[in-house]
N, C-alpha and C positions, 0 to 999 in steps of 0.2 A: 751115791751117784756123783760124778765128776762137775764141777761148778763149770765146766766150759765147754762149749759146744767141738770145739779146736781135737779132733782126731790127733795124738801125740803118733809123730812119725809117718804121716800120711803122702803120697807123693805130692807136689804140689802144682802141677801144670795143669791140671781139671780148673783149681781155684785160678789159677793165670789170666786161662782162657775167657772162663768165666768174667769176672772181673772187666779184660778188657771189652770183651760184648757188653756187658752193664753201662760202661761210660761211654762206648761208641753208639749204643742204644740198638743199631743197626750198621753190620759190619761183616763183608764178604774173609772167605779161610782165607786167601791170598793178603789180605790186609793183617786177618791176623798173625798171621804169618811173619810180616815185615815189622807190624810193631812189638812182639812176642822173644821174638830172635829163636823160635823153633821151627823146625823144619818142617815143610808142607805135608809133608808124608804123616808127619806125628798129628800137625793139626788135623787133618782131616780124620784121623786114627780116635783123636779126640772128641770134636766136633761126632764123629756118628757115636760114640757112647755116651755122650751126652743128651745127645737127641734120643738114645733107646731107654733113656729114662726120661723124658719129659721135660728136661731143662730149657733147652734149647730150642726153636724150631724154626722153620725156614720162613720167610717173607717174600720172596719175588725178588727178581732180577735186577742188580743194579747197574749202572753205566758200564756200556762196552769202554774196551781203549785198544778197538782194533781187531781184537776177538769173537769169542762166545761171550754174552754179560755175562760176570757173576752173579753167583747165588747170596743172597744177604742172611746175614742169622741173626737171630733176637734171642731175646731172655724169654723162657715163659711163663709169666710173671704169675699165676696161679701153679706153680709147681714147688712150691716152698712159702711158708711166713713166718714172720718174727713177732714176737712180742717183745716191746719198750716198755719200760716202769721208771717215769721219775718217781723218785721218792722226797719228798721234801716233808722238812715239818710244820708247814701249815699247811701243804696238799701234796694231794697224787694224782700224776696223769698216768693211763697207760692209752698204750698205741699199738695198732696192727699193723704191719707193714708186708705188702707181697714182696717176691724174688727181687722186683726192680728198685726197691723202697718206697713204692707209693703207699701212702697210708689208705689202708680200707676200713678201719672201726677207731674209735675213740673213746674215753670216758674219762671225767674225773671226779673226783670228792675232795670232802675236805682231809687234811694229812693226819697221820695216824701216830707220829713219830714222838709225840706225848707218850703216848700209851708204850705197854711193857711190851718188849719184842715180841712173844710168842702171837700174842693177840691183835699186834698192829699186823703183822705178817699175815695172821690169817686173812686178816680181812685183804688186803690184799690180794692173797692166793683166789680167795673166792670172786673176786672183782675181776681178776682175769679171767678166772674159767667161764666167767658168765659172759666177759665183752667176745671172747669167741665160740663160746654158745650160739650168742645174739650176730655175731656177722656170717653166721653160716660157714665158719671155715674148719676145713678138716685138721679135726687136732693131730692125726698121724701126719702132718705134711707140715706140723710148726715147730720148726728147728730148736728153740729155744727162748730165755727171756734177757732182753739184757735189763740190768738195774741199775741205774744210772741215780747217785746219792753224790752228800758232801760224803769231802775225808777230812782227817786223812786214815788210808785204807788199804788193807794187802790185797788186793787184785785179786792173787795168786791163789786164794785160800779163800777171800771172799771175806774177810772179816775186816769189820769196823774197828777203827782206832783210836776212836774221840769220845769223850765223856758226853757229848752233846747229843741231842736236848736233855739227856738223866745219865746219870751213871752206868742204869743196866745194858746200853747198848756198848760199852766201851768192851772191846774183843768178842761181840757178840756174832755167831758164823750166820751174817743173814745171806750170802748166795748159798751156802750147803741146806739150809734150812727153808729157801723159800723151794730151794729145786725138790727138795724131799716133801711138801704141802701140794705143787703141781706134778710132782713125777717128770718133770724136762730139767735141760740145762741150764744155769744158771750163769751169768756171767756178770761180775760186778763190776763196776767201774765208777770211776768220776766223773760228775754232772756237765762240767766245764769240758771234759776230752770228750765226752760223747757229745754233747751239741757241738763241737770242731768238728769232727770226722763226719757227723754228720751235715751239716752244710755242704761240707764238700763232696762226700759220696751221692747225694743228692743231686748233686751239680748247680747247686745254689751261688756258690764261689767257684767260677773257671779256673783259676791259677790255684799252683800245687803248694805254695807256701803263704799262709796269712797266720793272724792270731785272731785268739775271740776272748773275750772281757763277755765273762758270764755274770746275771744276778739274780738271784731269787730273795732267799731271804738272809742269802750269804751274797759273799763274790769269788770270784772264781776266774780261772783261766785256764786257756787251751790254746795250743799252739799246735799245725800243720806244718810237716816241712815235707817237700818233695813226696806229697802225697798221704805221707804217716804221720800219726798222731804222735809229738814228745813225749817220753815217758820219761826220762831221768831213771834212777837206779831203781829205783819201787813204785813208778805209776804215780806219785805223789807233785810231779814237778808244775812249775807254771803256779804257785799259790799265790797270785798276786795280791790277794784279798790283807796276805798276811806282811806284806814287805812294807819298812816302817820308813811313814812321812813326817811323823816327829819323834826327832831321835827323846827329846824330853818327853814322849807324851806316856798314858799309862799301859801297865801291864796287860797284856790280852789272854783271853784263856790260851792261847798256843804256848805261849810263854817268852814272846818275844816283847817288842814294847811300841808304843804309837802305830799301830797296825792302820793301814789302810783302812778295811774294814770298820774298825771303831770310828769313823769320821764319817763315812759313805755307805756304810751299807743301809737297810732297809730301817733297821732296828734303831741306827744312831739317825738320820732322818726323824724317824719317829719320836725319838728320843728329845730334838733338837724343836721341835713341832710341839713337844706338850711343856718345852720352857717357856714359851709362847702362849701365856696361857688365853688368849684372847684367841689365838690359833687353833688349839687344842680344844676352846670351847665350841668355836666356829666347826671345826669338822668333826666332832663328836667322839675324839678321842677321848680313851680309858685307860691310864697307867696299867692298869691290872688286865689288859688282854692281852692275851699272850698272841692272839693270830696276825702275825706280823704284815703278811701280805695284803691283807682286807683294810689296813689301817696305813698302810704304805702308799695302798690304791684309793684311798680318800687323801691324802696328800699331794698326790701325782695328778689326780683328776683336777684339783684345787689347782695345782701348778699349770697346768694345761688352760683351764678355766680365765689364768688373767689374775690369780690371788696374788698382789705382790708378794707376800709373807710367803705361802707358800713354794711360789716360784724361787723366792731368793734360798731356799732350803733345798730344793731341786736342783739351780744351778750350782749351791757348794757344792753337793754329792757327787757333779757332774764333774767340778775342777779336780776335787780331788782324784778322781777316777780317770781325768786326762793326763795327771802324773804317773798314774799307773800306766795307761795305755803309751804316754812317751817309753816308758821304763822299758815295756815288751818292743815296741817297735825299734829300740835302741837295741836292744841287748841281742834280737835277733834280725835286725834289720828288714826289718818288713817294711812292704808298703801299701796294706792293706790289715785294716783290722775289723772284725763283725763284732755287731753287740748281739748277744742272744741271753734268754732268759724273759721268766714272766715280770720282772720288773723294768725291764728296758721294753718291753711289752706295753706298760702304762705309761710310762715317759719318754716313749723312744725320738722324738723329734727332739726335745730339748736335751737329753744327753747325747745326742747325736752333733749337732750345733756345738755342742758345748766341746766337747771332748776332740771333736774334730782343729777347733780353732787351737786347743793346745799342742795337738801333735805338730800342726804346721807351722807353729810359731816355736817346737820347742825341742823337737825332734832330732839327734844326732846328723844324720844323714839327710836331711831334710833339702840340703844344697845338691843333693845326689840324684834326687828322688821325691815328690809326692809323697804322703801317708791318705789314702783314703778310709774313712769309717764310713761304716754300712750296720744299718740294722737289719738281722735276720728275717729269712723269710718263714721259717717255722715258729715264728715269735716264741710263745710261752710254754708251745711243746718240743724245744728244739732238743733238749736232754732226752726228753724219753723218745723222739725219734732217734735221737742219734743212736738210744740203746739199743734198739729194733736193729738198726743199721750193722752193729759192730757185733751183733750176732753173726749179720749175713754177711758182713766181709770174714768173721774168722771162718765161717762155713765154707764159704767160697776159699779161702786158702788152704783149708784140710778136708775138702770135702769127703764125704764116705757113700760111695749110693750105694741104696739098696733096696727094699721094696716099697719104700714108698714111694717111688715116681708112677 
């Protein structure tokens, strides 16, 4: 079975139309029309095959301008779903999402990415078939799943390229392998490009160009420009997590050196917390657990709470990760960047404060322009919605209909 819902060679003006009805929410053919740059005769040609499969449907009249009012169209937002799978390794969200992206079902557990592929997958597989079991939605009308994971990763094929968390996953095909366990399409992607695209396909971020400073128990990044998700040559681009703050500092598993991430991520926090041992005994950290987020989320609480100690471990992770975020807002000149992920979820006010005041004090273009940071409004499931999401935009740009409207 093909890893992507993406129809190879499909016309593409169904998905156009599509599309712009989604972000006008509500929008007459004649609008479509002007904003599309196809001609009235093809929209309307469009618009009724779209309606003779369910996608579409009319809403009532909008403002004259001298006329007959036009007729408005909508998405019909139960005529398709998605399923989103974060994957991470200390958890899994998945998510439902209808035509429009709102989420209708949810669930998560603890992550599975310890365990040996075959078996963490399944479990998986089964977790889905049940969260759409349990929302009542018809499984002939769910496009597909997107899987939103670290990389780095071929998109294209679906397979993983990192020795992380064990060796067995390193080239292991989990989009061909999870779509073969659901019988649907499978769509892989990066956790940081899918929470981007989605915020904005959501309409959470108005403007078509920002970046996002992703964390879970990694970091990550994702950059929007004029609407599209950065991809660089192989989907791999935006690794901010990996870009080095100290040219002396140590070797990281990528194989680069003084990585970001080894300073700031969840792990080196944690790390930084049980040298503290008065700290470490205080919030009941254990060298030998491995579930990083559970232990990341007693430090952030602790941070939040008023712990000095804690806090001043929070606000390093924070500085560090404001050089990152100058780095993105420099190199692509934004002036707007979101934090998403379930660890800016437990600390999002103090990395928000924190990383803000770097950008504006340190920022290239900063005499040009503002940089505002914003925390996500999908907080800790902004990845696995955005999976759901970037299902239903490749849908919508190669759509196929056919009997299931």
């Amino acid at each position: 079975m093909a890893t992507s819902p993406a129809g190879a060679g499909r016309p593409k003006t169904r998905g156009i139309v599509l599309d712009h009805i989604r972000a006008a929410r509500t929008i007459s053919r004649i609008e479509l029309a002007a904003v599309t740059g196809v001609t009235p005769a093809t929209i309307t040609q469009v618009v009724r095959e779209l309606m003779a499969h369910g996608l579409v449907v009319e809403v009532g009249r909008g403002a004259s301008t001298g006329g007959k009012p036009p007729t408005l169209l909508q998405l019909n937002p139960h005529a398709r779903y998605a399923v989103g799978v974060l994957f991470e390794r200390n958890s899994c969200v998945i998510v439902i999402v209808d035509l429009t992206g709102r989420q209708v079902a949810r669930t998560s557990f603890p992550g599975t990415a310890l365990l040996p592929p075959e078996q963490a997958l399944s479990i998986v597989a089964s977790r889905v078939e049940a969260l759409i079991g349990a929302a009542g939605v018809d499984r002939g009308r769910v496009l597909g799943v997107g899987l939103a994971t670290y990389g780095p990763q071929d998109r294209q094929t679906g397979v993983l390229l990192t020795h992380q968390p064990t060796a067995e996953w390193f080239e292991y095909p989990v989009g061909p392998r999870l779509s073969e366990l659901l019988g649907l399409p499978v769509l892989l992607d990066n956790d940081a490009a899918a929470a981007a695209i989605g915020e904005h396909w959501l309409g959470a971020v108005e403007q078509d160009t920002f970046g996002c400073l992703y964390m879970a128990s990694g970091i990550g990044g994702g950059v929007v420009v004029d609407g599209e998700v950065y991809r660089g040559v192989s989907s791999n681009g935006v690794e901010i997590g990996h870009i080095t703050i100290d040219v002396n500092g140590g070797r990281c598993d990528c194989g680069n050196y003084g990585c970001l991430g080894n300073y700031a991520d969840p792990s080196a926090v944690i790390k930084q917390a049980l040298e503290d041992s008065s700290l470490g005994r205080r919030l009941g950290l254990d060298p030998a657990d491995t579930d990083v987020m559970t232990a990341f989320g007693r430090v952030a609480t602790a941070a939040g709470a008023g712990d000095p100690a804690a806090r001043g471990l929070v606000e390093g992770s924070a500085r560090h990760l404001g050089t990152a975020a100058v780095t993105m807002a420099s190199l692509f000149d934004l002036d707007l960047i979101v934090l998403a992920g379930p660890s800016f979820a437990a600390a999002g006010s103090i990395y928000q404060s924190v990383i803000e005041e770097e950008v504006q004090r340190r920022t290239f273009a900063r005499r040009a322009h503002p940089v505002r940071v914003v925390t996500s409004v999908s907080g800790s499931d902004a990845a696995a919605i955005g999976g759901a999401v970037l299902v239903l935009q490749s849908e919508l740009a190669f759509l196929e209909l056919d009997a299931r409207a």
